[in-house]
N, CA, C and O atoms as a Maestro MAE file, in Angstrom:
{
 s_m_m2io_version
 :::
 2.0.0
}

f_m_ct {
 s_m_title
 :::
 protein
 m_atom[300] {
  # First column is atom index #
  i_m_mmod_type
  r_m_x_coord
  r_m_y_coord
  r_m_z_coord
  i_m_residue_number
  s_m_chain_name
  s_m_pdb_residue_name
  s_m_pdb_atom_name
  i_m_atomic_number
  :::
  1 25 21.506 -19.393 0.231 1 A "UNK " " N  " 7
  2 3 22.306 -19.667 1.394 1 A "UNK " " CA " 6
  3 2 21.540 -19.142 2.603 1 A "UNK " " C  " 6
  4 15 21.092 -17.997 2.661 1 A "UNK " " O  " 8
  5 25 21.429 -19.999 3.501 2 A "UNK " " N  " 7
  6 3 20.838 -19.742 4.546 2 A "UNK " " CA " 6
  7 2 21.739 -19.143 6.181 2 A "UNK " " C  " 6
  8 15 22.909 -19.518 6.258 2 A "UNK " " O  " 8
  9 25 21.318 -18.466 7.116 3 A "UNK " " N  " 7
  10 3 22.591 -18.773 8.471 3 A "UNK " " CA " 6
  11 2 22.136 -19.465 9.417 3 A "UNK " " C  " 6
  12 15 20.963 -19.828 9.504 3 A "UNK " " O  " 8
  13 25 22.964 -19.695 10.158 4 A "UNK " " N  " 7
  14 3 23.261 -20.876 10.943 4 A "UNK " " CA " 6
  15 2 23.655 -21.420 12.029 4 A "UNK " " C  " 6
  16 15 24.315 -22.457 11.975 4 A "UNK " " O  " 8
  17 25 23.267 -20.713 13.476 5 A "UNK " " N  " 7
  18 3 23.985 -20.353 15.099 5 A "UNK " " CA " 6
  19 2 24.221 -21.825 14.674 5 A "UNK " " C  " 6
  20 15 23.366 -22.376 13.981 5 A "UNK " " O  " 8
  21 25 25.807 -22.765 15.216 6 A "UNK " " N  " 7
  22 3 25.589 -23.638 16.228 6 A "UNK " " CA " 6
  23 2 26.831 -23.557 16.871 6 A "UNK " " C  " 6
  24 15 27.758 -22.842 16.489 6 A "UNK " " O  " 8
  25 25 26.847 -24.406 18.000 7 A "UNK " " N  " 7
  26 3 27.815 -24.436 18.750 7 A "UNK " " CA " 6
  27 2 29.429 -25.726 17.952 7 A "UNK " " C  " 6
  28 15 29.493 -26.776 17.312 7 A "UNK " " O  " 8
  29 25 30.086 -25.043 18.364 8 A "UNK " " N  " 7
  30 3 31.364 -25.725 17.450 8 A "UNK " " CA " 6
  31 2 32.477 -25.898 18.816 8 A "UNK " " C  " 6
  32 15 32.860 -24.903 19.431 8 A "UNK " " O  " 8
  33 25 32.891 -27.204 19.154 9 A "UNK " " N  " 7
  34 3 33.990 -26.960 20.384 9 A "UNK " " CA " 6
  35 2 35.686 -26.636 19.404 9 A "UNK " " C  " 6
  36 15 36.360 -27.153 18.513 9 A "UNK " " O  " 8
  37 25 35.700 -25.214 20.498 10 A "UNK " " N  " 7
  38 3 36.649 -24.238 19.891 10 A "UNK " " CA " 6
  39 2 38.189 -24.473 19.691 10 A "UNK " " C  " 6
  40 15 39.014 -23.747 19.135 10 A "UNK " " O  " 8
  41 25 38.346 -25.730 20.321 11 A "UNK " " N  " 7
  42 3 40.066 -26.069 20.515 11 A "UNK " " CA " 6
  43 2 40.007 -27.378 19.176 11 A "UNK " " C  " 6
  44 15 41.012 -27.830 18.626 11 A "UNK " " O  " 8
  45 25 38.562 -27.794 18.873 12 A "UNK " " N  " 7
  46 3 38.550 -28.374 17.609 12 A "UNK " " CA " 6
  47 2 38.324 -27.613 16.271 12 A "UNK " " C  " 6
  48 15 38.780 -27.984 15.190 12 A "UNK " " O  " 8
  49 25 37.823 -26.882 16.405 13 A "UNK " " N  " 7
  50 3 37.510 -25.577 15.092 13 A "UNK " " CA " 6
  51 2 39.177 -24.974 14.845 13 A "UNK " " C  " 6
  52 15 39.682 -25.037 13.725 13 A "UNK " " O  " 8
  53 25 39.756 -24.531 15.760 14 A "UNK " " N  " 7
  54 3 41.003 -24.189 15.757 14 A "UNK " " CA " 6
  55 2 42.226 -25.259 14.931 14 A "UNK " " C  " 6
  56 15 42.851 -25.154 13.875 14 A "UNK " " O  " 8
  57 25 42.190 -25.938 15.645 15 A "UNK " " N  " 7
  58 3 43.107 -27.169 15.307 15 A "UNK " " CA " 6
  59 2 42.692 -27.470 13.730 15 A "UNK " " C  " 6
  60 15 43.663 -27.544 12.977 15 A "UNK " " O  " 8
  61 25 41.668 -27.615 13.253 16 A "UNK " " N  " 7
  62 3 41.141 -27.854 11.869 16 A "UNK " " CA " 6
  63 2 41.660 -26.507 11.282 16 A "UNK " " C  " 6
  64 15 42.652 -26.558 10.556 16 A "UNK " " O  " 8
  65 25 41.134 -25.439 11.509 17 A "UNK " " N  " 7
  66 3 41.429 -24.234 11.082 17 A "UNK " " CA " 6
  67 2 43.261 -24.333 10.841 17 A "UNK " " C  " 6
  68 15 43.793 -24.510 9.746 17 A "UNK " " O  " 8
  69 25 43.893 -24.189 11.985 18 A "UNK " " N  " 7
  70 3 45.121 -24.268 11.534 18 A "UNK " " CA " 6
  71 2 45.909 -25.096 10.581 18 A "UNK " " C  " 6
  72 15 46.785 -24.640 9.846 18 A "UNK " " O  " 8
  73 25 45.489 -26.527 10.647 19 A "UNK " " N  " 7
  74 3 45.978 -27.768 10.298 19 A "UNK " " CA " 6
  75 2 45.905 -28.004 8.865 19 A "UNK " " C  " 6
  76 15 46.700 -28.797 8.361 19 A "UNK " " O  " 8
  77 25 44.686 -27.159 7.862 20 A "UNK " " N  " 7
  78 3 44.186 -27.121 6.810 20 A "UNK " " CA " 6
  79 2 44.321 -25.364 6.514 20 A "UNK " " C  " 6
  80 15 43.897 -25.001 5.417 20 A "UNK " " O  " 8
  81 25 44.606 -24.819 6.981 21 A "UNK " " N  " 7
  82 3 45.227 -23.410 6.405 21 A "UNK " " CA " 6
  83 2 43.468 -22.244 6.546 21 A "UNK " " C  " 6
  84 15 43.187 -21.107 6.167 21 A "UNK " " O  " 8
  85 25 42.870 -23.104 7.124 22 A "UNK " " N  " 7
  86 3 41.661 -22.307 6.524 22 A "UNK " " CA " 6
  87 2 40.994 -20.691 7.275 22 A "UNK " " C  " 6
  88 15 40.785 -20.680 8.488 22 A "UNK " " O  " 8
  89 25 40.765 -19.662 6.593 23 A "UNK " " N  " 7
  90 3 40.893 -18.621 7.250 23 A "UNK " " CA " 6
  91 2 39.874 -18.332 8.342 23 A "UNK " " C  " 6
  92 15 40.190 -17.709 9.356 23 A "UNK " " O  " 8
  93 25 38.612 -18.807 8.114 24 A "UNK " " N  " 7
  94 3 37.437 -18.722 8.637 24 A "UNK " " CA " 6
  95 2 36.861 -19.918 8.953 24 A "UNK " " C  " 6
  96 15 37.078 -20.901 8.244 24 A "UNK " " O  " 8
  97 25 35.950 -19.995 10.199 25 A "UNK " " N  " 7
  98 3 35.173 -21.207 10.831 25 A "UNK " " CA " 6
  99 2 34.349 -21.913 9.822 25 A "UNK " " C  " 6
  100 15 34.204 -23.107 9.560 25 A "UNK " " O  " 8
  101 25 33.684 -20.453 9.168 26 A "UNK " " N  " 7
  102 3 32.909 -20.925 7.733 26 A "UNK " " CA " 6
  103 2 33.606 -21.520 6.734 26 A "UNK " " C  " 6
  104 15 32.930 -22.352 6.128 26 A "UNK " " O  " 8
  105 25 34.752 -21.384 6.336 27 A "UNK " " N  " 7
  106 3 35.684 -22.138 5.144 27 A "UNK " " CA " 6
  107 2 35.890 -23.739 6.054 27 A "UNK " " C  " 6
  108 15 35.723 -24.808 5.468 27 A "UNK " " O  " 8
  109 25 36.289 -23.659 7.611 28 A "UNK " " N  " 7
  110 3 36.342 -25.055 7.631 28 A "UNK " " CA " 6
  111 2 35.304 -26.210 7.384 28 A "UNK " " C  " 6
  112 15 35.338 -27.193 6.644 28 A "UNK " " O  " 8
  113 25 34.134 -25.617 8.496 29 A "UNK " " N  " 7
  114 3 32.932 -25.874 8.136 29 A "UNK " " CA " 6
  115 2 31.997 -27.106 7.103 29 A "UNK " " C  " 6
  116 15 31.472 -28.213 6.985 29 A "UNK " " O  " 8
  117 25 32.452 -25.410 6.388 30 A "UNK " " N  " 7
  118 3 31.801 -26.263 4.524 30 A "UNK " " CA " 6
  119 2 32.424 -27.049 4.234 30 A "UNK " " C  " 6
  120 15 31.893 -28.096 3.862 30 A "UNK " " O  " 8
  121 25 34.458 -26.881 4.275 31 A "UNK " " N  " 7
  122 3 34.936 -27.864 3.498 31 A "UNK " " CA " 6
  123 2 34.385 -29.793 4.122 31 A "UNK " " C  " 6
  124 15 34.301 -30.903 3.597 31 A "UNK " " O  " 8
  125 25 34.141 -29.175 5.517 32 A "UNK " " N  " 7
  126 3 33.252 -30.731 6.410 32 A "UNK " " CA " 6
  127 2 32.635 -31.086 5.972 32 A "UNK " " C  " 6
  128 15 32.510 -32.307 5.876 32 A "UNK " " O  " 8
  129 25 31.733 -30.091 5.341 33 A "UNK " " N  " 7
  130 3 29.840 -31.063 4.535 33 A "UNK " " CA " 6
  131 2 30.676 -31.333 3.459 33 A "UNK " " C  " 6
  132 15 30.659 -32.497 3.056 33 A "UNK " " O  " 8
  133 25 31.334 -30.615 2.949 34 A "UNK " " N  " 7
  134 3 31.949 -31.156 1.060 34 A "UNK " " CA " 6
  135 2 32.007 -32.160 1.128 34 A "UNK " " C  " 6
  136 15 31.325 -32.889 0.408 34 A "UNK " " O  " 8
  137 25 33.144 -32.768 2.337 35 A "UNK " " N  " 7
  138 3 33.999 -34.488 2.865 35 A "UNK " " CA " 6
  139 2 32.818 -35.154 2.726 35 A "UNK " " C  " 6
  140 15 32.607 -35.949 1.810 35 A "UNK " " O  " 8
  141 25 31.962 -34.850 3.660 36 A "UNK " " N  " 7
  142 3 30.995 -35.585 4.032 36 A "UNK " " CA " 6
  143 2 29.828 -36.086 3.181 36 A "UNK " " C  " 6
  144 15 29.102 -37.075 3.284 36 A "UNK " " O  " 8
  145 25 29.889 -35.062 2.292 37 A "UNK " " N  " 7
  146 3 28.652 -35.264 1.149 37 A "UNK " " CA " 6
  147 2 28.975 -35.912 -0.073 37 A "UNK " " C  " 6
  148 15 28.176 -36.232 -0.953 37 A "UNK " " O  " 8
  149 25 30.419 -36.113 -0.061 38 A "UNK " " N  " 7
  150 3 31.154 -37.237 -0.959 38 A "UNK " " CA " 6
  151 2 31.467 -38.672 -0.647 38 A "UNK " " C  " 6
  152 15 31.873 -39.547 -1.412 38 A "UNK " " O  " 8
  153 25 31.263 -38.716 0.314 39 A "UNK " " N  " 7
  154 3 31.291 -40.191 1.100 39 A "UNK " " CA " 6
  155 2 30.210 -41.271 0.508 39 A "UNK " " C  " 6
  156 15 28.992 -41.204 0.344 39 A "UNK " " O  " 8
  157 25 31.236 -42.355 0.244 40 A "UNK " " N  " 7
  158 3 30.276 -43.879 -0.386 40 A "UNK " " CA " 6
  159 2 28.825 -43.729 -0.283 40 A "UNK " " C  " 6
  160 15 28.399 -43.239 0.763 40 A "UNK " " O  " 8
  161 25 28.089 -44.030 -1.090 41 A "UNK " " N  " 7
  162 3 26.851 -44.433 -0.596 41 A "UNK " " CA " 6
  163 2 26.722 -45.330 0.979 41 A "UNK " " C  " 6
  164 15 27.654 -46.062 1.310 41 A "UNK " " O  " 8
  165 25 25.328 -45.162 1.986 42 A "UNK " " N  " 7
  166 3 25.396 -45.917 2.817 42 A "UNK " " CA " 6
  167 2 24.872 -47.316 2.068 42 A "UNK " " C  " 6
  168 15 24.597 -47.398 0.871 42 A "UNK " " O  " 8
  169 25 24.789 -48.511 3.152 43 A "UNK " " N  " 7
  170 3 24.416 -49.684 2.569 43 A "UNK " " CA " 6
  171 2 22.790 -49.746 2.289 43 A "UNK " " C  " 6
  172 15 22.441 -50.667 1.551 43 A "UNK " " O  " 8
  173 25 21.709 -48.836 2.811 44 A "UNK " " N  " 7
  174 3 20.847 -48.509 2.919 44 A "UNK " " CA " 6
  175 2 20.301 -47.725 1.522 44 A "UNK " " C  " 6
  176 15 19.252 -48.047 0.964 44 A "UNK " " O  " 8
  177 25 21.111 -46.739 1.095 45 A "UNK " " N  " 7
  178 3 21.073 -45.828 0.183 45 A "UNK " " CA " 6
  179 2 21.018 -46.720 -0.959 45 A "UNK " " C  " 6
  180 15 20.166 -46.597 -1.840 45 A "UNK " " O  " 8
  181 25 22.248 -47.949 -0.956 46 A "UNK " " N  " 7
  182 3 22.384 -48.820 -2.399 46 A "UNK " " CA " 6
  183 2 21.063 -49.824 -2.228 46 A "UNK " " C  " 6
  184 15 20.398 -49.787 -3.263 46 A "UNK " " O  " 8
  185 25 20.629 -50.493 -1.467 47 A "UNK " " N  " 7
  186 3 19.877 -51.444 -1.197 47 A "UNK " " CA " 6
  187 2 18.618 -50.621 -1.732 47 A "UNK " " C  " 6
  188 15 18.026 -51.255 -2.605 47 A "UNK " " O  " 8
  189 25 17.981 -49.235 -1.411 48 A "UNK " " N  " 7
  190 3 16.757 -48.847 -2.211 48 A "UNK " " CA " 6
  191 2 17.117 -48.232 -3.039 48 A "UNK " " C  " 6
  192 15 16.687 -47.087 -3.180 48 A "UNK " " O  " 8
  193 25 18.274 -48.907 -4.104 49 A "UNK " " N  " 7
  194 3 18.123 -48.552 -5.661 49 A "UNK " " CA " 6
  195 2 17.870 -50.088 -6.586 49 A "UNK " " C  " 6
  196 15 17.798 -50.523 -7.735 49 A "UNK " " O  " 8
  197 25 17.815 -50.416 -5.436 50 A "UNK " " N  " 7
  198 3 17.102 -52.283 -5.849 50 A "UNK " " CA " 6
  199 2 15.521 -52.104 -6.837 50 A "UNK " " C  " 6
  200 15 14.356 -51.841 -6.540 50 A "UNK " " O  " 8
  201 25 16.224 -52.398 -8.062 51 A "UNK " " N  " 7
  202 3 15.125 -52.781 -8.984 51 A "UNK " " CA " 6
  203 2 14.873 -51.281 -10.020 51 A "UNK " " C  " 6
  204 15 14.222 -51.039 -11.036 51 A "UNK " " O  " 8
  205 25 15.886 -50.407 -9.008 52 A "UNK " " N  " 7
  206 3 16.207 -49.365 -10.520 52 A "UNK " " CA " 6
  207 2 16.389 -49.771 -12.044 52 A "UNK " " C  " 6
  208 15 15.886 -49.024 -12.883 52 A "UNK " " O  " 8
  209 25 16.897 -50.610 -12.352 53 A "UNK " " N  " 7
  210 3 17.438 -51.076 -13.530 53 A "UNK " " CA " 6
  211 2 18.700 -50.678 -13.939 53 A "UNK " " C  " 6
  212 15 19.418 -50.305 -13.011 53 A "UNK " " O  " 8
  213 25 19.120 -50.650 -14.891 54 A "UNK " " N  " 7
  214 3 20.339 -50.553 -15.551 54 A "UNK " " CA " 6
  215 2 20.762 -51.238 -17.441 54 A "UNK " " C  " 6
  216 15 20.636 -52.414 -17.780 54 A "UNK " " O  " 8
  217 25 21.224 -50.150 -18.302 55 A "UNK " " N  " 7
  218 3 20.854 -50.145 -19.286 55 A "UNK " " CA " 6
  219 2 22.146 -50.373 -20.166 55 A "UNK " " C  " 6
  220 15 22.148 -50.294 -21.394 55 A "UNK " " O  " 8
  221 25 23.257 -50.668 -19.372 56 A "UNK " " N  " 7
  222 3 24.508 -50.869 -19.540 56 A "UNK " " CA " 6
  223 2 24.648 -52.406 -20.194 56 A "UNK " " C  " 6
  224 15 23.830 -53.265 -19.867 56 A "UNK " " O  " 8
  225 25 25.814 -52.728 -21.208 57 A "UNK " " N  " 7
  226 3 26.219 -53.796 -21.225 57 A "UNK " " CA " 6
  227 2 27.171 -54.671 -20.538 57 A "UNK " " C  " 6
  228 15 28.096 -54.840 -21.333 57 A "UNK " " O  " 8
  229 25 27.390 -55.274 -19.514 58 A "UNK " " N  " 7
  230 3 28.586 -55.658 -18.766 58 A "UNK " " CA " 6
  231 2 29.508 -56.556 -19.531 58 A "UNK " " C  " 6
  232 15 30.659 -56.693 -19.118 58 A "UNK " " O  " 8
  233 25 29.006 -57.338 -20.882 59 A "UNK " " N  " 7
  234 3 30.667 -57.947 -21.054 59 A "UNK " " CA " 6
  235 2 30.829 -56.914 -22.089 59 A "UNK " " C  " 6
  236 15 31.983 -56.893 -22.516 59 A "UNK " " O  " 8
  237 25 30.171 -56.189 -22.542 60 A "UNK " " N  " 7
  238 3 31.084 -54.817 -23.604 60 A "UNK " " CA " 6
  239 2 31.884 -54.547 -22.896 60 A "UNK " " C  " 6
  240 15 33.019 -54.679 -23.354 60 A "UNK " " O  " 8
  241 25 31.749 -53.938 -21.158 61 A "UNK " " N  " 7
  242 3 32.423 -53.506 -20.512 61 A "UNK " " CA " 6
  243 2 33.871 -54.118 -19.881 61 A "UNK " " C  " 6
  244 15 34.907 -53.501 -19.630 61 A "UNK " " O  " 8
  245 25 33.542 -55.658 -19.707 62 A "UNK " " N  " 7
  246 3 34.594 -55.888 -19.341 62 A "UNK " " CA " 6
  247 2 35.805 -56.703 -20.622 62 A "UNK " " C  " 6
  248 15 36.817 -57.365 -20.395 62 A "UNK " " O  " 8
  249 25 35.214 -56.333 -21.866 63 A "UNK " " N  " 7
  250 3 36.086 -56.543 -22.998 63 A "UNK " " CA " 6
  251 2 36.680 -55.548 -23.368 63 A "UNK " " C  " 6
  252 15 37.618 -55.722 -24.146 63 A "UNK " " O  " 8
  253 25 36.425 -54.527 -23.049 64 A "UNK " " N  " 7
  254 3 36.834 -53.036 -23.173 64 A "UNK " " CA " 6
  255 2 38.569 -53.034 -22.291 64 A "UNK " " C  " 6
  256 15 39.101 -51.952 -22.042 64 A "UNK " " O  " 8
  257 25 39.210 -54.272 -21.941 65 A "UNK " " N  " 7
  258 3 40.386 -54.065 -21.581 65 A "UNK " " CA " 6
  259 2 40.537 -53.660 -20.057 65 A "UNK " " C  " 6
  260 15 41.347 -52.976 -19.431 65 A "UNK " " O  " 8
  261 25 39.136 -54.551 -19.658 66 A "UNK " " N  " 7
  262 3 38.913 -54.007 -17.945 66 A "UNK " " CA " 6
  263 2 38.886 -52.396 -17.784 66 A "UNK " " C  " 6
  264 15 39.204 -52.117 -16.627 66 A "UNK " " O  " 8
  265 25 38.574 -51.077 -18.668 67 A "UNK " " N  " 7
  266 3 38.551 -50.227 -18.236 67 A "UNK " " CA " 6
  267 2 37.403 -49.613 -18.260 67 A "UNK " " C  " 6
  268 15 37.148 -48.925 -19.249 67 A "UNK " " O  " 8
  269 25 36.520 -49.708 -17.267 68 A "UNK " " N  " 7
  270 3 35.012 -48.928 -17.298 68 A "UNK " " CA " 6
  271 2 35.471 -47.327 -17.243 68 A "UNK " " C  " 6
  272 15 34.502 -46.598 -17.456 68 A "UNK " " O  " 8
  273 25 36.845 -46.527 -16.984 69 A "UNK " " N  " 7
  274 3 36.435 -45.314 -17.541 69 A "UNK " " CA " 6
  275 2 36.170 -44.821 -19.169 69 A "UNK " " C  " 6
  276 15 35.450 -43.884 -19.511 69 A "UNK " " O  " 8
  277 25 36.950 -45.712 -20.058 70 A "UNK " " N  " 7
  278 3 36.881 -45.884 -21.201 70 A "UNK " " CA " 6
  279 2 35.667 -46.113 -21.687 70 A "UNK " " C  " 6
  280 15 35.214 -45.436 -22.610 70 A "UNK " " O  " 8
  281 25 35.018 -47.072 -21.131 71 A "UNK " " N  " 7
  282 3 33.195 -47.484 -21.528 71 A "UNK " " CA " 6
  283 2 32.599 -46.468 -21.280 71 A "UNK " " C  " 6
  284 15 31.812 -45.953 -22.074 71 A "UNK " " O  " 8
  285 25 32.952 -45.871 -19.796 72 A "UNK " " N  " 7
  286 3 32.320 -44.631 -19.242 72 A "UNK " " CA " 6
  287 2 32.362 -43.570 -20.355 72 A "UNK " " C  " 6
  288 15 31.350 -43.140 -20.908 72 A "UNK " " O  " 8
  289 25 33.768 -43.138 -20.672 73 A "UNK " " N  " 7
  290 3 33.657 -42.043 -22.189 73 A "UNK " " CA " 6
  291 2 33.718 -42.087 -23.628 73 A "UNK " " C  " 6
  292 15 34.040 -41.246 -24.467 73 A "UNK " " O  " 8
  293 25 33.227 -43.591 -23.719 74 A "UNK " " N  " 7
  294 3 33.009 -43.826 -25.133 74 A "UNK " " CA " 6
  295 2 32.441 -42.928 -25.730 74 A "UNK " " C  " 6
  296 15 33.123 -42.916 -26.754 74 A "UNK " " O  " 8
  297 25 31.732 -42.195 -25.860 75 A "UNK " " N  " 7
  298 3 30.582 -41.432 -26.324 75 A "UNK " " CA " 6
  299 2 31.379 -39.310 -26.788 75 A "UNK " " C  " 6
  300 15 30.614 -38.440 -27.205 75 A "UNK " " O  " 8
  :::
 }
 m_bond[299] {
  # First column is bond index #
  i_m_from
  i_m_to
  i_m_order
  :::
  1 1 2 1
  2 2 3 1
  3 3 4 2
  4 3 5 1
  5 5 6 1
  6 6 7 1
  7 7 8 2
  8 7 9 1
  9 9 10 1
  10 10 11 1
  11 11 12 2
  12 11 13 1
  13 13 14 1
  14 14 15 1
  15 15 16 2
  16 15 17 1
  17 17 18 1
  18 18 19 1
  19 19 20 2
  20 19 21 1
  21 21 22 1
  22 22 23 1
  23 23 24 2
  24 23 25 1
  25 25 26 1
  26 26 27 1
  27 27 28 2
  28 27 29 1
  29 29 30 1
  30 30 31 1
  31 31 32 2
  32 31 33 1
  33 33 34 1
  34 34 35 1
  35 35 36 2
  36 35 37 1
  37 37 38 1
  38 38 39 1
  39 39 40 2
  40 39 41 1
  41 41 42 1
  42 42 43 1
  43 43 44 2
  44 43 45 1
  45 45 46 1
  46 46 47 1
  47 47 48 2
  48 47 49 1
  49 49 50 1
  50 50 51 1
  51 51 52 2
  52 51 53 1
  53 53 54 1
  54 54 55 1
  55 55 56 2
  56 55 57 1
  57 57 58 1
  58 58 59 1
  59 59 60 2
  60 59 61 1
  61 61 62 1
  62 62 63 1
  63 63 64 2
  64 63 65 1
  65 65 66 1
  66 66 67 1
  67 67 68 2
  68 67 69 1
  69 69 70 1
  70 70 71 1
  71 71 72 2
  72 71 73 1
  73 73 74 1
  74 74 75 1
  75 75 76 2
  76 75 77 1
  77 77 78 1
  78 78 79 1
  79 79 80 2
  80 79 81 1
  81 81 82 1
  82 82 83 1
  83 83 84 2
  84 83 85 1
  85 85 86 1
  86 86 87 1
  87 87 88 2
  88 87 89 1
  89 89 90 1
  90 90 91 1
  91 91 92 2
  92 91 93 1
  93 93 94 1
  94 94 95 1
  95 95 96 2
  96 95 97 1
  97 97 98 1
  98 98 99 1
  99 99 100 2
  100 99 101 1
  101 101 102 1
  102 102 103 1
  103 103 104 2
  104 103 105 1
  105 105 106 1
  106 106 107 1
  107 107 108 2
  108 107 109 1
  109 109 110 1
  110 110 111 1
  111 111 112 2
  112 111 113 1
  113 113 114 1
  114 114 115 1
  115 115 116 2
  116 115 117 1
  117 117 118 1
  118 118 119 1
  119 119 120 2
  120 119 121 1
  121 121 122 1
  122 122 123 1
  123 123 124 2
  124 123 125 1
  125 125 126 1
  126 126 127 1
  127 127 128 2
  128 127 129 1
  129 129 130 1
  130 130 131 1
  131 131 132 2
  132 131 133 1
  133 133 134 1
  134 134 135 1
  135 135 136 2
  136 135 137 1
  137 137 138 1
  138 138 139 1
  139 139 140 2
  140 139 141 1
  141 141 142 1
  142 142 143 1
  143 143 144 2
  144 143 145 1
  145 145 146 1
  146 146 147 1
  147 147 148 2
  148 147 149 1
  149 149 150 1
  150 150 151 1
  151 151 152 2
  152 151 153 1
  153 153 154 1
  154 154 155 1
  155 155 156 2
  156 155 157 1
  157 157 158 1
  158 158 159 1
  159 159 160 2
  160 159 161 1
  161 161 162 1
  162 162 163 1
  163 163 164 2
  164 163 165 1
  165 165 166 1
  166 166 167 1
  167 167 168 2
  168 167 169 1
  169 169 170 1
  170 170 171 1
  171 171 172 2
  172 171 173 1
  173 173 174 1
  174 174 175 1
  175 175 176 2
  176 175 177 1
  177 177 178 1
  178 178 179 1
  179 179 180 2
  180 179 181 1
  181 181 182 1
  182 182 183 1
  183 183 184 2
  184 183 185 1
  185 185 186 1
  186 186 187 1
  187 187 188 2
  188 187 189 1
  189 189 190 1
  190 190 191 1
  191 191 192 2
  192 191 193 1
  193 193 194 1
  194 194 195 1
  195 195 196 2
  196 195 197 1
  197 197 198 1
  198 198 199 1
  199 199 200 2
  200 199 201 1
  201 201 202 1
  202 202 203 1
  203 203 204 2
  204 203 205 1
  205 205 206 1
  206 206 207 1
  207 207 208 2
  208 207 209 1
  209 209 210 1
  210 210 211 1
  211 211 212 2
  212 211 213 1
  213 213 214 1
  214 214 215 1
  215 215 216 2
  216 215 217 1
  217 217 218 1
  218 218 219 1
  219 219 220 2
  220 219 221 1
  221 221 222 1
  222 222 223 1
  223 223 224 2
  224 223 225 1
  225 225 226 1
  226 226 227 1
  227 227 228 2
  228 227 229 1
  229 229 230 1
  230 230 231 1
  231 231 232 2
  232 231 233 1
  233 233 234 1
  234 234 235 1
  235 235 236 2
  236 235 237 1
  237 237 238 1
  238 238 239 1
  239 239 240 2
  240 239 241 1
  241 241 242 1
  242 242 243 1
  243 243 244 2
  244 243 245 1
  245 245 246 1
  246 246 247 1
  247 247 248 2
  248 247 249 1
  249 249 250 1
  250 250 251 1
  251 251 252 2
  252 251 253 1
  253 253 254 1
  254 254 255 1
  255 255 256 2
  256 255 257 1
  257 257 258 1
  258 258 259 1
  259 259 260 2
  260 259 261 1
  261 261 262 1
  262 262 263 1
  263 263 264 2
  264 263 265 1
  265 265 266 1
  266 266 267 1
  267 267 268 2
  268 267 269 1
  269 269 270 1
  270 270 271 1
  271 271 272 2
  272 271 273 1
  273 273 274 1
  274 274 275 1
  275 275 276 2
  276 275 277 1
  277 277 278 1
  278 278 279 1
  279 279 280 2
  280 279 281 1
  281 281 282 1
  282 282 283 1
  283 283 284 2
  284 283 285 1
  285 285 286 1
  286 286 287 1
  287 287 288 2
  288 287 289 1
  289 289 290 1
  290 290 291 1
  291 291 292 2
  292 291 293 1
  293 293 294 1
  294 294 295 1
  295 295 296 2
  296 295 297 1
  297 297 298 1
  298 298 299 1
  299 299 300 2
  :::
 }
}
């Protein structure tokens, strides 16, 4: 873990802080990158996985009763 000056406008740090219960600037913060670092792939991100491959069967999958979490935990 590294630290980290930056500037944060304070009537928005607050409002988050209150609104989400959170005790510290640092708890709101992080929980921001968490949001943020879970967010869809961009269209950019999927486009250079072009020609990755893939090792999956798709009509196993969709005979499986339409449920790819099921295919997902076959195993």
């Amino acid at each position: 873990m590294s630290r980290t000056n930056i500037e944060i406008d304070d009537e928005l740090i607050r409002r988050v802080m209150d609104r989400y219960d959170f005790r510290t600037k640092r708890e709101a913060v992080e929980q921001a990158l968490r949001e943020l670092d879970i967010q869809p792939a961009t269209r950019e991100e999927i486009l250079a996985m072009e020609g990755m491959g893939w090792d999956g069967d798709l009509d196993e999958i969709k005979a499986d009763s339409g449920s790819v979490k099921a295919w997902i935990d076959r195993d």
